[in-house]
N, C-alpha and C positions, 0 to 999 in steps of 0.2 A: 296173793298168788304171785309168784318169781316167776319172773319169763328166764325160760332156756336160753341161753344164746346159742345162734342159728350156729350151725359148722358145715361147712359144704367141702367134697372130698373132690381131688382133682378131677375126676369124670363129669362131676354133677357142675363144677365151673365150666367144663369144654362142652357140654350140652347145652349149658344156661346162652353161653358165647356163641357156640355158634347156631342157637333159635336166633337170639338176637340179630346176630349177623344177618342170619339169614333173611329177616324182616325187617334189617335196613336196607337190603342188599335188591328186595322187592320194591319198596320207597321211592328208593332211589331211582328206579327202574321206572318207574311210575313219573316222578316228577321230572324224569328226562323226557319219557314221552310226552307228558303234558307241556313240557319248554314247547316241545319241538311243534304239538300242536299248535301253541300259541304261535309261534313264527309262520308257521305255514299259513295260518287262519288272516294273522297280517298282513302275509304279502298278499295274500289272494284279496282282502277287501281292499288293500291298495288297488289292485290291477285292478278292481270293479267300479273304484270311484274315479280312474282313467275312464275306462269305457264307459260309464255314466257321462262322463263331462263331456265323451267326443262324440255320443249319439246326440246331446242335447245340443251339442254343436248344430250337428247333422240334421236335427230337429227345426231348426231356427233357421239354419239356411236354407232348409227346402218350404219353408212357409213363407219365407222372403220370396224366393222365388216362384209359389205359387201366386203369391199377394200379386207380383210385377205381371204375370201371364192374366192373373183375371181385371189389371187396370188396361191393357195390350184388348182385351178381347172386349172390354166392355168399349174402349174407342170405338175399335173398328165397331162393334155394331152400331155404335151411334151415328156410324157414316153410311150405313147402310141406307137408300130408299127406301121410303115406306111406302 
C-alpha cells in the first residue's frame, strides 16, 4: 500500500496556524499566570516567615518576663509573715 502524500491548500495551513497559535497563545497565558503565582506565593511566605520569627520574638520575651514577675512574687511572699 503507497501512502498519499499529504497536500494541504493555503486555507487549511491558515487554520492549521492559527489553532496552533491559538493554543500557544492560551499557554502561554497560562504559564504567565502561573510565573506570576509563583512570585506572589514567594513573597507572601517570605512576609510569613518575618512574622513567624517576630512573634517568636515576642513569644520569648514575654515568657522572660513572665519568668522575672513569678521570681519578683515568689520573693515577696517569702517575706511575707506567717
Amino acid at each position: 500500500m503507497e501512502k498519499q502524500p499529504l497536500f494541504l491548500d493555503a486555507a487549511a495551513v491558515l487554520q492549521h496556524s492559527s489553532s496552533v497559535d491559538a493554543e500557544f497563545n492560551s499557554l502561554d497565558a497560562k504559564v504567565t499566570e502561573f510565573i506570576g503565582l509563583c512570585e506572589r506565593l514567594r513573597t507572601e511566605n517570605h512576609d510569613l516567615r518575618q512574622q513567624l520569627a517576630a512573634a517568636k520574638n515576642d513569644a520569648k520575651r514575654l515568657n522572660e518576663r513572665i519568668e522575672s514577675a513569678k521570681v519578683k512574687l515568689e520573693s515577696l511572699l517569702a517575706r511575707l509573715p506567717d
